[in-house]
Biopython code that builds the backbone (N, CA, C, O; Angstrom):
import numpy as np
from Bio.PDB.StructureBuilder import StructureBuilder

atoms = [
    (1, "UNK", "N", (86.603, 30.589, -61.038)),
    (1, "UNK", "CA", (86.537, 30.229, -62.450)),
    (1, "UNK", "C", (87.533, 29.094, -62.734)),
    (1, "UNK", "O", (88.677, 28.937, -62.307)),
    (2, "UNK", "N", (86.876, 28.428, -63.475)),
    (2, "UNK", "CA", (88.248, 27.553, -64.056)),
    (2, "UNK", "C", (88.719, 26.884, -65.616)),
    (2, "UNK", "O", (87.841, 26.339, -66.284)),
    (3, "UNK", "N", (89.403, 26.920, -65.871)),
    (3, "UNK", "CA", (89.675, 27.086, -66.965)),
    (3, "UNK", "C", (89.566, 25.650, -68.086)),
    (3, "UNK", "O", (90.164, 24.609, -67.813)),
    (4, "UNK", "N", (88.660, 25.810, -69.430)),
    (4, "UNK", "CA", (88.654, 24.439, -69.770)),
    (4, "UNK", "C", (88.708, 24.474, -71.392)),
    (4, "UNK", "O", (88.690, 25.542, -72.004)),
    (5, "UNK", "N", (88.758, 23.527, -71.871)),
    (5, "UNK", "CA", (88.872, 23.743, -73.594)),
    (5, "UNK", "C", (87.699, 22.609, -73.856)),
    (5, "UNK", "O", (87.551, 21.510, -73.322)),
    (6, "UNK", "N", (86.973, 23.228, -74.798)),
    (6, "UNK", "CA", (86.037, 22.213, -75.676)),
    (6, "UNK", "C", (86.613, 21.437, -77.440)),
    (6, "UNK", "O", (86.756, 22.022, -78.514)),
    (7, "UNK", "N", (86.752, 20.448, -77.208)),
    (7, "UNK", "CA", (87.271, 19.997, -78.591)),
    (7, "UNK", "C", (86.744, 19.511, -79.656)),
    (7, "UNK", "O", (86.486, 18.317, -79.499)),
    (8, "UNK", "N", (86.392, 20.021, -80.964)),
    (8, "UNK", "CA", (85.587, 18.774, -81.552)),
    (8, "UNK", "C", (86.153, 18.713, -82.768)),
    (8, "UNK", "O", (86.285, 19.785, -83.359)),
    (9, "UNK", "N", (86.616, 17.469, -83.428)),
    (9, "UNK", "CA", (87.619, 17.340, -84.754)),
    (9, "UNK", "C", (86.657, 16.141, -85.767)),
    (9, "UNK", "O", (86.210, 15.036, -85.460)),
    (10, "UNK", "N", (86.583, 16.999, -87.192)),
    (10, "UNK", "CA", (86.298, 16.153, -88.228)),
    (10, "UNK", "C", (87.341, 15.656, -88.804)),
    (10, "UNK", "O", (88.495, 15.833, -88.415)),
    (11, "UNK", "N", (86.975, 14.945, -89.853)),
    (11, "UNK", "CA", (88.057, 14.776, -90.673)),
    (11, "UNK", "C", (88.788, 15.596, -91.689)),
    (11, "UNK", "O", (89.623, 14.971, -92.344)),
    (12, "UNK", "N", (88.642, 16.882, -91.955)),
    (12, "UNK", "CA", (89.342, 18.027, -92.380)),
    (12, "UNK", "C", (89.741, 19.169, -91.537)),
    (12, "UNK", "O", (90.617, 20.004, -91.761)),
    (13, "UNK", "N", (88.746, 19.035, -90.271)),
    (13, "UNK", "CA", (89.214, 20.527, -89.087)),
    (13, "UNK", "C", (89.257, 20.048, -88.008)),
    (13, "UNK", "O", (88.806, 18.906, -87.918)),
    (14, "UNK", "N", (89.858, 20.768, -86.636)),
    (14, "UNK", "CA", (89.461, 20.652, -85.916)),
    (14, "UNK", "C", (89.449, 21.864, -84.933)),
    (14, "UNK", "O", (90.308, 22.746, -84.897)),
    (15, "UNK", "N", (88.561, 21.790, -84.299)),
    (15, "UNK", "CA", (88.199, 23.168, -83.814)),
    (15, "UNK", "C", (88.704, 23.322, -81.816)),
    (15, "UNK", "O", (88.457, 22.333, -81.126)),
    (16, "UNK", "N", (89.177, 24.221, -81.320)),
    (16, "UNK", "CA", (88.869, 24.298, -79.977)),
    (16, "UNK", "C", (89.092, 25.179, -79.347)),
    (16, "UNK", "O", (90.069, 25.923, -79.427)),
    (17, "UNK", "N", (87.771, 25.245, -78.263)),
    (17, "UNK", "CA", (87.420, 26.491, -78.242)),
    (17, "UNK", "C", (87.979, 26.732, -76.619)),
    (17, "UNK", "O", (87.499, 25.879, -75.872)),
    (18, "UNK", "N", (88.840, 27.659, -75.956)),
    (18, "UNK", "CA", (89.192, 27.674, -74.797)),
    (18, "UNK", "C", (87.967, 28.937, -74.222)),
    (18, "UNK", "O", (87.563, 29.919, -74.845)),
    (19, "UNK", "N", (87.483, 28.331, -72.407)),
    (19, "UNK", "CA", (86.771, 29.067, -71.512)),
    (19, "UNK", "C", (86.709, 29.019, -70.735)),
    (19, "UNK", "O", (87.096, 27.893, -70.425)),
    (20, "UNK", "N", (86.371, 29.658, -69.730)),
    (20, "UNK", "CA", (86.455, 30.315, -68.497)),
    (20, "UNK", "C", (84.938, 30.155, -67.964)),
    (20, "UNK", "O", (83.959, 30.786, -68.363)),
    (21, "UNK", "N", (84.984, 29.105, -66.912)),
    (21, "UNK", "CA", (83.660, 28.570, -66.451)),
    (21, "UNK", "C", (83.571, 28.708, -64.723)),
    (21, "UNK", "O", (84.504, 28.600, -63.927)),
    (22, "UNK", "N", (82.165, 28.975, -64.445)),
    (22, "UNK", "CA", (81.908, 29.051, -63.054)),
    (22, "UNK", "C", (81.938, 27.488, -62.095)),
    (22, "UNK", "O", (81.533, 26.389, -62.474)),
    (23, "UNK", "N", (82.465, 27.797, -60.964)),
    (23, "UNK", "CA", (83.124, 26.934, -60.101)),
    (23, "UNK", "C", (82.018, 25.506, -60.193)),
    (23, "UNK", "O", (80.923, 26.029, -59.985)),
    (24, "UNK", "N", (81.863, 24.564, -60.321)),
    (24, "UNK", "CA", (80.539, 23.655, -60.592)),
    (24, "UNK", "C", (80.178, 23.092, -61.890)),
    (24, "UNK", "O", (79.616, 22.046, -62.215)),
    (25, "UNK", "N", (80.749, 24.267, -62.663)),
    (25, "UNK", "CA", (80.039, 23.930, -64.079)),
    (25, "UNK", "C", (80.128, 22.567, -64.830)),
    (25, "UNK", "O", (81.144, 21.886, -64.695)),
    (26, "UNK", "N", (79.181, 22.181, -65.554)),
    (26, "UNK", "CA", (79.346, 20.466, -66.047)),
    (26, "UNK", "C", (79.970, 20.563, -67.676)),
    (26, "UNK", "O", (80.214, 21.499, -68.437)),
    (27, "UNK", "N", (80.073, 19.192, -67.754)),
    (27, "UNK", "CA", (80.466, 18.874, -69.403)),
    (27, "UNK", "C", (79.272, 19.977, -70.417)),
    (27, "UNK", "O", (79.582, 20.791, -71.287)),
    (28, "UNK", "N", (78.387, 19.748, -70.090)),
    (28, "UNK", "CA", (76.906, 19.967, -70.967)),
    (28, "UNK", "C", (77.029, 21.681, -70.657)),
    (28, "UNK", "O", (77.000, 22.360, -71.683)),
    (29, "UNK", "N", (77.131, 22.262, -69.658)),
    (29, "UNK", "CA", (77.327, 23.809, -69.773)),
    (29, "UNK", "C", (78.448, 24.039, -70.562)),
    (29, "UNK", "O", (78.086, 24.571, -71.612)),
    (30, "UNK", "N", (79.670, 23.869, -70.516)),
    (30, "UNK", "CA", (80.914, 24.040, -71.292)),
    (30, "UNK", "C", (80.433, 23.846, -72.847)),
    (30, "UNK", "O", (80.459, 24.712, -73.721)),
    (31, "UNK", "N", (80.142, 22.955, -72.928)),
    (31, "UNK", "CA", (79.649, 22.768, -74.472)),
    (31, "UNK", "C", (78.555, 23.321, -75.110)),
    (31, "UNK", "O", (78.462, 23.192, -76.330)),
    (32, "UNK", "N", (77.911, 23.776, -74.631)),
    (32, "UNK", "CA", (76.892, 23.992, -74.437)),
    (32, "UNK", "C", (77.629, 26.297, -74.555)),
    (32, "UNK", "O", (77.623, 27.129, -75.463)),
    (33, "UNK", "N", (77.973, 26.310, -73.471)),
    (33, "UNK", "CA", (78.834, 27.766, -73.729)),
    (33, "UNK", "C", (79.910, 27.536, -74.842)),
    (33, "UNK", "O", (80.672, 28.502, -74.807)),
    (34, "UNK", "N", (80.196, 26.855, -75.590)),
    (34, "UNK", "CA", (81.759, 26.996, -76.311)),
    (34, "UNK", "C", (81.024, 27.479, -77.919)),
    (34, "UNK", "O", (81.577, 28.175, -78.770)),
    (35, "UNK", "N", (79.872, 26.973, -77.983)),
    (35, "UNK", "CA", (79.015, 27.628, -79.215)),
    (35, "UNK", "C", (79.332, 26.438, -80.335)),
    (35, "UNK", "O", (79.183, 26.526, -81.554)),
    (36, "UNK", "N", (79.775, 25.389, -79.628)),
    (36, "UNK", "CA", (80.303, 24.180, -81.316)),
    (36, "UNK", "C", (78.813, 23.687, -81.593)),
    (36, "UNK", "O", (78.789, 23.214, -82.730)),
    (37, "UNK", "N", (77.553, 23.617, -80.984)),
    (37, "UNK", "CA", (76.609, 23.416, -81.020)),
    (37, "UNK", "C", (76.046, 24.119, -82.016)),
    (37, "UNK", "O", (75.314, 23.630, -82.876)),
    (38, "UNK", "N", (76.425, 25.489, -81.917)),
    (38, "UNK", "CA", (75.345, 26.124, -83.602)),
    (38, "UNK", "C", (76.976, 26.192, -84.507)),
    (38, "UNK", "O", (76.995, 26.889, -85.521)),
    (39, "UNK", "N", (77.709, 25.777, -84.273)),
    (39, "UNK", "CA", (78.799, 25.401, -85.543)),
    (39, "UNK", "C", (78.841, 24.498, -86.386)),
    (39, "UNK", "O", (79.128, 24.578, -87.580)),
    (40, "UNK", "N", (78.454, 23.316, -85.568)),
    (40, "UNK", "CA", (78.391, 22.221, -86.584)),
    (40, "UNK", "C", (77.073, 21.697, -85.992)),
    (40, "UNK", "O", (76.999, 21.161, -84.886)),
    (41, "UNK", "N", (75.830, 21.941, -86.995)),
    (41, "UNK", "CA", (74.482, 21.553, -86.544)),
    (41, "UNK", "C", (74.203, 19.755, -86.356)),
    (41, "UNK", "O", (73.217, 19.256, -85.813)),
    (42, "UNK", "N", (75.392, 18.990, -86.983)),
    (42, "UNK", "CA", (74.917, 18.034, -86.893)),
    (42, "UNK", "C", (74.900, 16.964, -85.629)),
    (42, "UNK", "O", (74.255, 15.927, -85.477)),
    (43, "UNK", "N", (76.047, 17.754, -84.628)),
    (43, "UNK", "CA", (76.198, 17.542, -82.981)),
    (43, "UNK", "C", (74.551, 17.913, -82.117)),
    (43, "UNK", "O", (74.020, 18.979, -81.805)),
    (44, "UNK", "N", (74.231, 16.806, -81.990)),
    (44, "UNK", "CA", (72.799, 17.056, -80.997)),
    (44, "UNK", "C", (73.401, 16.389, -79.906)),
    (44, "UNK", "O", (74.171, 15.429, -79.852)),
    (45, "UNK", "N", (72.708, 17.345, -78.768)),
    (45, "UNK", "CA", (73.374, 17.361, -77.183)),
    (45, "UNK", "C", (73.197, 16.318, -77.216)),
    (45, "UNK", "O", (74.128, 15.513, -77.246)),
    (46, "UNK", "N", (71.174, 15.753, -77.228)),
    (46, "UNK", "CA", (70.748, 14.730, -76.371)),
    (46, "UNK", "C", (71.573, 13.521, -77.065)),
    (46, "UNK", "O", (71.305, 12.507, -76.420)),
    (47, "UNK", "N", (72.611, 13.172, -78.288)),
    (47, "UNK", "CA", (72.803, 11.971, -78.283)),
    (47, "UNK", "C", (74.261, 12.017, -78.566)),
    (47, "UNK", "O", (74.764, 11.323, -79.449)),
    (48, "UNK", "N", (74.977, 12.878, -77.777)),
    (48, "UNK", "CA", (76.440, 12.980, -78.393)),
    (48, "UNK", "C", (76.954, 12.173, -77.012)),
    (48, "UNK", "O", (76.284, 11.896, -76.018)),
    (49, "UNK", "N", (78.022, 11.959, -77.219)),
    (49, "UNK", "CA", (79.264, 11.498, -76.376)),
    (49, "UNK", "C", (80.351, 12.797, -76.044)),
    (49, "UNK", "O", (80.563, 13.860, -76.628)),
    (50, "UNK", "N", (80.799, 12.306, -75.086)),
    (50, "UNK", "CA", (81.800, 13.226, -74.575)),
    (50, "UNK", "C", (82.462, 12.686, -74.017)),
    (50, "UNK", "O", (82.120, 11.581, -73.597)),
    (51, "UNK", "N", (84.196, 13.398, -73.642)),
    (51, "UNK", "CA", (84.712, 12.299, -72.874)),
    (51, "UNK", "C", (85.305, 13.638, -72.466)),
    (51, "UNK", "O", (84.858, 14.737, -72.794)),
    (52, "UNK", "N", (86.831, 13.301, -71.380)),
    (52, "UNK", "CA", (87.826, 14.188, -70.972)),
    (52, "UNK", "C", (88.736, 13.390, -71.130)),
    (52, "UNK", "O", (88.655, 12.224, -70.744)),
    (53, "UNK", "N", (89.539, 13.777, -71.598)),
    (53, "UNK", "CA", (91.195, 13.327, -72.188)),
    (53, "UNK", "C", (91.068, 12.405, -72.388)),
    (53, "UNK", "O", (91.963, 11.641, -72.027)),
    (54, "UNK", "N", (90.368, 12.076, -72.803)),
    (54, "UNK", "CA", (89.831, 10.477, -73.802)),
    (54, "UNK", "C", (89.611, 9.515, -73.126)),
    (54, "UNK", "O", (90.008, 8.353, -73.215)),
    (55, "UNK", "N", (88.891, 10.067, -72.358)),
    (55, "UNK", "CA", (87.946, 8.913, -71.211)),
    (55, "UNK", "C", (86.628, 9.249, -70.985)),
    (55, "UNK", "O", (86.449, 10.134, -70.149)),
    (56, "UNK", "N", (85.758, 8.816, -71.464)),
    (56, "UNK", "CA", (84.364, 8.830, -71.464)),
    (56, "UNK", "C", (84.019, 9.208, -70.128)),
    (56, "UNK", "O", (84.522, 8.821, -69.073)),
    (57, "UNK", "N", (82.584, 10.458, -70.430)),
    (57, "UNK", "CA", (82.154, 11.011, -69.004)),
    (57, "UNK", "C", (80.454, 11.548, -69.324)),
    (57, "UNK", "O", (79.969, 12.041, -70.342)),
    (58, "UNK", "N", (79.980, 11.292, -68.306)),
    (58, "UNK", "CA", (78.638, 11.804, -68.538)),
    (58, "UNK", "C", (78.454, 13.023, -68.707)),
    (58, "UNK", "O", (79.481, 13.666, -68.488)),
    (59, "UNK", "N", (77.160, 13.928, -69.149)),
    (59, "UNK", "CA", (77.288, 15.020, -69.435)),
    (59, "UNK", "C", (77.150, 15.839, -67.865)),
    (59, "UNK", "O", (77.332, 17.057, -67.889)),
    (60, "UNK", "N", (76.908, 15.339, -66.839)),
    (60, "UNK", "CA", (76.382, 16.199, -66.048)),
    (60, "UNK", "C", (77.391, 15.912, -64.760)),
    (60, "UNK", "O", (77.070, 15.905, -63.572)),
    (61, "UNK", "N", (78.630, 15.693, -65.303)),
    (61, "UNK", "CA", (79.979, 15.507, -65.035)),
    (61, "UNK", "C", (81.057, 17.038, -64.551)),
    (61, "UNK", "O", (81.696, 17.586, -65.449)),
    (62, "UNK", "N", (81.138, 17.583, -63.096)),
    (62, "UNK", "CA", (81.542, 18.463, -62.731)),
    (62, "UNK", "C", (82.936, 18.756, -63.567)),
    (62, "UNK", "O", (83.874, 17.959, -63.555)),
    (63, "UNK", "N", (82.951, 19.944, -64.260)),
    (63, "UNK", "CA", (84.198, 19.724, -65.184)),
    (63, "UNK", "C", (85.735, 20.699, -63.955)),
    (63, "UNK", "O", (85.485, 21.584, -63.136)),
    (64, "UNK", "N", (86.638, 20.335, -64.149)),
    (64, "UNK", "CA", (87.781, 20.827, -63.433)),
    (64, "UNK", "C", (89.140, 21.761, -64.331)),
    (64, "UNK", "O", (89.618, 21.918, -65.455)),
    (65, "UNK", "N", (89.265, 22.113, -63.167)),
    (65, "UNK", "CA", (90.477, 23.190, -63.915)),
    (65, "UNK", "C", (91.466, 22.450, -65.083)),
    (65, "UNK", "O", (92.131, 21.449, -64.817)),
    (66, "UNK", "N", (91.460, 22.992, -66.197)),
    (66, "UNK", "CA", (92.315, 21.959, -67.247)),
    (66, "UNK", "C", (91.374, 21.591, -67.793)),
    (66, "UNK", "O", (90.951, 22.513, -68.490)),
    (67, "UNK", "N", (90.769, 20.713, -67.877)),
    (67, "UNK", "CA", (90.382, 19.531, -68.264)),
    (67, "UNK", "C", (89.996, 20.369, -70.317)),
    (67, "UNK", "O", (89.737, 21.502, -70.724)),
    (68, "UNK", "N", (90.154, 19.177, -70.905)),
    (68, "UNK", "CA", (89.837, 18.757, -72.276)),
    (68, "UNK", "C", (88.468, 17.934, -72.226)),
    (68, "UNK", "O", (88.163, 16.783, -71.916)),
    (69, "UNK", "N", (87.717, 19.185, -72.724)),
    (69, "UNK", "CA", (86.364, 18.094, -73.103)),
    (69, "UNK", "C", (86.629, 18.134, -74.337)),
    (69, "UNK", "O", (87.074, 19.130, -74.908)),
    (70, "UNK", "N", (86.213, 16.306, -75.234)),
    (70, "UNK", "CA", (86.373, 16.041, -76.257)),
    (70, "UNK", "C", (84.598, 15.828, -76.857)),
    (70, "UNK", "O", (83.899, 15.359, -75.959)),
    (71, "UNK", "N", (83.928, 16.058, -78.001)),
    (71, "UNK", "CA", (82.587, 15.912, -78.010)),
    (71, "UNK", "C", (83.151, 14.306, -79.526)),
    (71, "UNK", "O", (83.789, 14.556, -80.548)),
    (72, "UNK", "N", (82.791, 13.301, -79.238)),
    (72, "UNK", "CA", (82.467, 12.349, -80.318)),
    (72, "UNK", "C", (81.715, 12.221, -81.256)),
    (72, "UNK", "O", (80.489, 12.159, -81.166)),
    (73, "UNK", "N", (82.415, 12.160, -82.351)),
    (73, "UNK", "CA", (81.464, 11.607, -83.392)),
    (73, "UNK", "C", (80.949, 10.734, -83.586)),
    (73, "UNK", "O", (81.658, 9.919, -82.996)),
    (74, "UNK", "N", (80.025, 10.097, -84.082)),
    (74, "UNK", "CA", (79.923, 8.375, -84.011)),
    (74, "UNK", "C", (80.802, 8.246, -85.097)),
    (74, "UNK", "O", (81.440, 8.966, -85.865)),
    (75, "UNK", "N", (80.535, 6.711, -84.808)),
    (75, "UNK", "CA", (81.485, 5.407, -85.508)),
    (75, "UNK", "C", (80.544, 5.416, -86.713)),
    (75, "UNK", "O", (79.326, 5.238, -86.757)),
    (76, "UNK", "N", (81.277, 5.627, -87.510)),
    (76, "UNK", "CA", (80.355, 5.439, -89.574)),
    (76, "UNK", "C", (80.286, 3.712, -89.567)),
    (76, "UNK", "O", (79.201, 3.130, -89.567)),
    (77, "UNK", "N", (81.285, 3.158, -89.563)),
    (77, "UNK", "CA", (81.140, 1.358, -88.897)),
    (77, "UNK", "C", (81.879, 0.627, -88.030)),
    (77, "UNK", "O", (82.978, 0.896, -87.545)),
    (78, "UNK", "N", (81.092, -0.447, -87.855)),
    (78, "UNK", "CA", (80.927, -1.381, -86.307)),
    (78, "UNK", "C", (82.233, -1.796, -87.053)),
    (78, "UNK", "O", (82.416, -2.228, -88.191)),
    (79, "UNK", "N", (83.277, -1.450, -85.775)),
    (79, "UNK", "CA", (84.612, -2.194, -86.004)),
    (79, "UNK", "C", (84.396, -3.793, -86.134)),
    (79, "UNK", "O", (84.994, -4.330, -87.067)),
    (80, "UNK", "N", (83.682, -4.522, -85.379)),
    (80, "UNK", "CA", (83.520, -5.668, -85.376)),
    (80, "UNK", "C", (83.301, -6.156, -86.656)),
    (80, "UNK", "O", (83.976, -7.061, -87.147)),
    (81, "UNK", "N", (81.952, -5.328, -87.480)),
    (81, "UNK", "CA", (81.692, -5.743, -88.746)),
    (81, "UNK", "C", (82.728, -5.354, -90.137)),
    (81, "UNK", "O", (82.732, -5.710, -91.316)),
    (82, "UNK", "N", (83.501, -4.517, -89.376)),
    (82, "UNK", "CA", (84.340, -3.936, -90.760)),
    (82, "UNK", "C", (85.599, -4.810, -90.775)),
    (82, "UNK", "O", (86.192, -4.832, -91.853)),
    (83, "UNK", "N", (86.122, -5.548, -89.753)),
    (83, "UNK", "CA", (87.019, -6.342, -89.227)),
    (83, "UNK", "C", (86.302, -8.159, -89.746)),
    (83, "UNK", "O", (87.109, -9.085, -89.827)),
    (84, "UNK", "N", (85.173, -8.348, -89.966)),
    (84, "UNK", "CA", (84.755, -9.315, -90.246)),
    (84, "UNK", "C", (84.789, -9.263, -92.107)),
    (84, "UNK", "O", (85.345, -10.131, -92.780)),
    (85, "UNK", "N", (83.919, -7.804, -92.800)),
    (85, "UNK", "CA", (84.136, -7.965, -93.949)),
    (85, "UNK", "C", (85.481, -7.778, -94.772)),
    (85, "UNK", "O", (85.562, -8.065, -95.966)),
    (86, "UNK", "N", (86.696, -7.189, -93.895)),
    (86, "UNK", "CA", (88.249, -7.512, -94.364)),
    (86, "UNK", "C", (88.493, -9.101, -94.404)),
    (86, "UNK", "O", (89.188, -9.661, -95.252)),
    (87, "UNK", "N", (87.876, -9.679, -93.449)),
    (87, "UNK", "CA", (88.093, -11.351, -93.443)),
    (87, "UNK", "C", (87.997, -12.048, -94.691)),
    (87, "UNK", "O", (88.807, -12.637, -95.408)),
    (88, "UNK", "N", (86.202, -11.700, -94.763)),
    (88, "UNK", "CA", (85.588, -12.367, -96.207)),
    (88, "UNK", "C", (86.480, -12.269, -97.467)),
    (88, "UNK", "O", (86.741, -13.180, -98.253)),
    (89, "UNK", "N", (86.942, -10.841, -97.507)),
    (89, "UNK", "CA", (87.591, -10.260, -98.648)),
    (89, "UNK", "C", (89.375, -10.988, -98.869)),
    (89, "UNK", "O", (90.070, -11.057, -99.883)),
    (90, "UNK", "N", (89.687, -11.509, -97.209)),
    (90, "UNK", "CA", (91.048, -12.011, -97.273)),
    (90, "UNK", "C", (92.372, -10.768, -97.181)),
    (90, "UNK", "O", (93.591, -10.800, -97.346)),
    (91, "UNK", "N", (91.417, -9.766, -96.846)),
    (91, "UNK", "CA", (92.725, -8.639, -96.793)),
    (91, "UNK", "C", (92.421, -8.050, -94.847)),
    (91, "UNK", "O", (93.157, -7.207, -94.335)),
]
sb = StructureBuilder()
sb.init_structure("model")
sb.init_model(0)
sb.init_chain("A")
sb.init_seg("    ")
for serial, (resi, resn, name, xyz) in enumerate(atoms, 1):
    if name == "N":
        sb.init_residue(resn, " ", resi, " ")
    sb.init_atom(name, np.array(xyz, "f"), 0.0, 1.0, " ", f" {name:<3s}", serial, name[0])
structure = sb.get_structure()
């Protein structure tokens, strides 16, 4: 078994859930077992991000003793564009 935490933080909570996973197990089982999936309905597997200690990883990514899976939210806006309309504005 080895031991792993699932993380997922809004902007008022953040939740994490510690478990105890069979030797092999991936990002997508962990998360998938941690139950944040029927917690916050608006996390869908097929298009979430994930990382481990804040380094991006695929889902089918052998997870290891320790490890911090983090599940992402998207970006509300394109830094690029929000960094361009501070320009226009002069601030």
């Amino acid at each position: 078994m080895v031991n792993v935490e699932v993380v997922y933080a809004k902007p008022e909570e953040q939740v994490i859930v510690t478990l105890a996973m069979e030797e092999g197990a991936t990002v997508e089982a962990a998360i998938k077992a941690s139950g944040l999936l029927d917690l916050f309905p608006e996390i869908v597997l097929s298009e979430l991000k994930a990382g481990i200690f804040g380094v991006a990883c695929k889902l089918d990514q052998p997870v290891k003793e320790g490890d911090r899976i983090e599940i992402y939210r998207p970006l509300l806006h394109d830094p690029k564009e929000a960094r361009r309309q501070r320009a226009l504005k002069g601030g």
